[in-house]
C-alpha positions as CSV (number, residue, x, y, z in Angstrom):
1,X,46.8,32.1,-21.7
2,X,49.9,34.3,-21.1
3,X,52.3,35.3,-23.1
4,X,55.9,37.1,-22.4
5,X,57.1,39.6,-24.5
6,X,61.1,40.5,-24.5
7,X,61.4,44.4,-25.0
8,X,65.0,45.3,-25.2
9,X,65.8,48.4,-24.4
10,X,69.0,49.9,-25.6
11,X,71.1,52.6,-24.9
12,X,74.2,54.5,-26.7
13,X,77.0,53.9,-25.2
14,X,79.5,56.3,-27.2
15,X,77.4,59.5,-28.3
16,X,80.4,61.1,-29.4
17,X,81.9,61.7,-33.2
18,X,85.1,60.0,-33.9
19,X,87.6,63.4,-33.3
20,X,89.2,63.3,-36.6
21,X,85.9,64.3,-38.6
22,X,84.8,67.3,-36.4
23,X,86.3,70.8,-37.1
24,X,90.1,71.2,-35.5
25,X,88.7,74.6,-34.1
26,X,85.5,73.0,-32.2
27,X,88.2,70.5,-30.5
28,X,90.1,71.7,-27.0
29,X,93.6,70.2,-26.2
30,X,92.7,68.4,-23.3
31,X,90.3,66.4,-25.7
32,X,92.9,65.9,-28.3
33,X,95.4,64.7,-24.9
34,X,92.8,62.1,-24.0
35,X,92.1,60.7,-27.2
36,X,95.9,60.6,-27.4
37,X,96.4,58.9,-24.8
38,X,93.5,56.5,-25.3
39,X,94.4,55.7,-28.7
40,X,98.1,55.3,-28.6
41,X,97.7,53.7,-24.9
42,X,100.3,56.4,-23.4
43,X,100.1,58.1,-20.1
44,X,101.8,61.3,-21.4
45,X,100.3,64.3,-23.0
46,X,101.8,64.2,-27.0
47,X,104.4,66.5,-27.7
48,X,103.1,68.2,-31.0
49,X,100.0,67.3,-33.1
50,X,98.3,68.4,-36.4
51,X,94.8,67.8,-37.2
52,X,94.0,68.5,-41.0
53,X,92.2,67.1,-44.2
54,X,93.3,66.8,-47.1
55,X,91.9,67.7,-50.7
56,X,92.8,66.9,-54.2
57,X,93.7,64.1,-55.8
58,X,92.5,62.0,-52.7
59,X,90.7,63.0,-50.0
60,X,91.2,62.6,-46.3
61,X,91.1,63.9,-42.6
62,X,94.1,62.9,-40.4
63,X,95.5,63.6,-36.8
64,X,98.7,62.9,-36.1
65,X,100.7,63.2,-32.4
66,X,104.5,63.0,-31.5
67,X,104.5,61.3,-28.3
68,X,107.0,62.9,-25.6
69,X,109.0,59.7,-25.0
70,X,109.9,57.2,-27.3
71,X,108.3,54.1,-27.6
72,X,109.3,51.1,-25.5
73,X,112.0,49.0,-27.5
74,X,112.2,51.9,-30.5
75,X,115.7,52.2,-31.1
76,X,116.1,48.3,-30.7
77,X,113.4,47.4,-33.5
78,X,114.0,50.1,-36.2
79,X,114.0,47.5,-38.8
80,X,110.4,46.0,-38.3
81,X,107.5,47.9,-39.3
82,X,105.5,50.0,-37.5
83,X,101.9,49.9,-36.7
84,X,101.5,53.5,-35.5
85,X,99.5,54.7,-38.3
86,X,95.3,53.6,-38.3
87,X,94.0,53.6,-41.9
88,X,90.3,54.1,-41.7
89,X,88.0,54.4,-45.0
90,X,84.9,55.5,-44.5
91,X,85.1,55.5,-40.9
92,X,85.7,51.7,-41.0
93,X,89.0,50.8,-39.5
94,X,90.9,48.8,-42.5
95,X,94.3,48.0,-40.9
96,X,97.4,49.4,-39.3
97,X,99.6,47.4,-40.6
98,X,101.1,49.6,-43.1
99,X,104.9,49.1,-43.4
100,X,104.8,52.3,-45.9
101,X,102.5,54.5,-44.7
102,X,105.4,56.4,-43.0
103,X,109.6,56.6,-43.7
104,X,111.1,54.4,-41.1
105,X,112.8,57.5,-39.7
106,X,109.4,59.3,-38.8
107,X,107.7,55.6,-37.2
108,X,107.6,57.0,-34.4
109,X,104.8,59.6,-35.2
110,X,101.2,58.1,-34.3
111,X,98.0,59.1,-36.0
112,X,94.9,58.1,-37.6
113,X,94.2,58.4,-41.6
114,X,90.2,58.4,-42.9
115,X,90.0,58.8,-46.4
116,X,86.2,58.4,-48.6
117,X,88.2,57.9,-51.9
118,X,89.7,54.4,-51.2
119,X,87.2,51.2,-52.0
120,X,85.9,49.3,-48.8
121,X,85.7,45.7,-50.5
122,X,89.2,45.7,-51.2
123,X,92.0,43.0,-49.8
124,X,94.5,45.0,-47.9
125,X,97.2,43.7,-50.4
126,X,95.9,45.0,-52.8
127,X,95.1,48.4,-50.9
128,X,99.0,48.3,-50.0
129,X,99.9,49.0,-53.7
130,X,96.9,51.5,-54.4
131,X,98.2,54.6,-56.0
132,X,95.7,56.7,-53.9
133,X,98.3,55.4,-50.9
134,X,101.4,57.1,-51.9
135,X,99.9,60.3,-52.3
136,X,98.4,60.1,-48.8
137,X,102.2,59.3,-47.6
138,X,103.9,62.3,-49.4
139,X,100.9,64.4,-47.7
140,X,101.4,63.0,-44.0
141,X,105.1,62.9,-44.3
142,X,105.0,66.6,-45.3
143,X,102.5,67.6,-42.8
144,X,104.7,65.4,-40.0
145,X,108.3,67.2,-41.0
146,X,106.2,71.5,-41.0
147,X,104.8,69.7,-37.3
148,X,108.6,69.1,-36.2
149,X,109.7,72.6,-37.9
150,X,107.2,74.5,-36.1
């Protein structure tokens, strides 16, 4: 009597480390161009970018791009709210639909927040009002306005 055996073998796909937690030194620019342009679906190069973490009261690594042009329909939808900020915890993508991560004068900056200090098992309502949150906005609102200075 015969019997079949199934062996599955798998391969991985993506061997590399999400950008954001390596070392800003390790990473070239034409990396941080094509995750750029991969994440925010551009065809363009971004116009400035910062990568940095952040220690303290809360912790968290961040990259965050000005994109050369603006984006299609800005200046006609300044009221509604902008998804151009990723909130990851954990390296678990939470949401992006943040309509205070960032001042409506800077939604046109793009990025990605990862922070370890914010729960995982948490309703994004609720994560909304989480004091930890308005601490990571003053931080990426400074770090966005010394990016435009410089």
């Amino acid at each position: 009597q015969k019997m079949e055996k199934t062996v599955w073998d798998w391969e991985l796909v993506n061997k590399n480390k999400p950008l954001w937690t390596r070392k800003p030194a390790d990473i070239k620019d034409e990396e941080y161009d094509e995750f750029f342009k991969a994440f925010a679906k551009e065809s363009d190069a971004p116009l400035a970018k910062v990568h940095f973490s952040a220690e303290g009261e809360v912790t968290f690594k961040s990259i965050l791009f000005i994109p050369k042009k603006a984006p299609y329909g800005y200046y006609n939808e300044l009221h509604k709210h902008s998804d151009s900020i990723k909130m990851f915890v954990r390296r678990v993508f939470i949401t992006d639909d943040f309509s205070d991560m960032m001042p409506r004068y800077l939604t046109f900056v793009k990025g990605i927040v990862d922070s370890d200090d914010l729960p995982l098992n948490v309703s994004r309502e609720q994560l909304q009002q989480h004091k930890l949150l308005k601490v990571i906005k003053k931080k990426l609102v400074r770090k966005t306005l010394d990016m435009i200075k410089k």
